[in-house]
N, C-alpha and C positions, 0 to 999 in steps of 0.2 A: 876666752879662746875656745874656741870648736873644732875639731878635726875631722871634713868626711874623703869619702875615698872617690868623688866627683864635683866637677864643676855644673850639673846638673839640674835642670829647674826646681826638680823636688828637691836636691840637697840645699841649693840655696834658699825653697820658701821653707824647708825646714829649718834649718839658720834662722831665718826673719821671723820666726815663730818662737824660737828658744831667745830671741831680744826681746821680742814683745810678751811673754810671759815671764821677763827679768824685769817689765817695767817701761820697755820701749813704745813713745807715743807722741804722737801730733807730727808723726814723719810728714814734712812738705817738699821737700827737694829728694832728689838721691844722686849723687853723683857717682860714677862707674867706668871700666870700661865698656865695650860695647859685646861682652860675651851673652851669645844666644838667654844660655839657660840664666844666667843674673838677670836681665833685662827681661824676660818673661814671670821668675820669680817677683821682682819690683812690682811689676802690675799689679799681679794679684796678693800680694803681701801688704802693698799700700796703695789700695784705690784711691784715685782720686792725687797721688803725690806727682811731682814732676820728676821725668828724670831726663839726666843731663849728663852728654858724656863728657868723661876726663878732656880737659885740652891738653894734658901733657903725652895721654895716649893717641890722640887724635893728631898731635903734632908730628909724632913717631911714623903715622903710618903712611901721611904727608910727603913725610922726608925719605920715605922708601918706595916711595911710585915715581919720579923722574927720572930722566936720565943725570947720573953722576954729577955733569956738568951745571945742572940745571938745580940740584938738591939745594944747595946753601938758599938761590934768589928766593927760590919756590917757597922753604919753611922763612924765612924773613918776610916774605909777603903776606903768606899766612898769618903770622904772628902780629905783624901791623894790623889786619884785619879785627884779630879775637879784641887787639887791646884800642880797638877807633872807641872813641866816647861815643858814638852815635851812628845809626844804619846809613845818614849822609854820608859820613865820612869815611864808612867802607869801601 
């Protein structure tokens, strides 16, 4: 556990730094929410890794762009889509 006083690019590749000098390696995924300075940290903290945002934040933010009426079809539509077996069946 690490405690800094921002969510900031440098505080996080600081982060990804104090993991990889504990031993952290062959990072190939990252998965995150979609905050600026995390997703600029990722880059340059693991070139070359993929990253991939949360669906459960992605869902969130889904379910708070419709109108009221429309939120429930809208994230179940969604949610059909994340979980199709295949790009056809999107």
């Amino acid at each position: 556990l690490r405690i800094d006083d921002s969510e900031s690019t440098d505080a996080w590749k600081n982060y990804f730094d104090w993991l990889k000098a504990r031993g952290l390696k062959g990072v190939d995924v990252v998965i995150s929410d979609d905050h600026g300075g995390l997703v600029k940290a990722v880059q340059k903290a693991f070139q070359g890794a993929t990253w991939q945002r949360c669906q459960a934040h992605f869902l969130r933010n889904v379910h708070d762009r419709p109108p009221k009426s429309l939120k429930h079809e809208g994230t179940e539509q969604v949610k059909a889509m994340l979980q199709a077996p295949n790009v056809k069946t999107v």
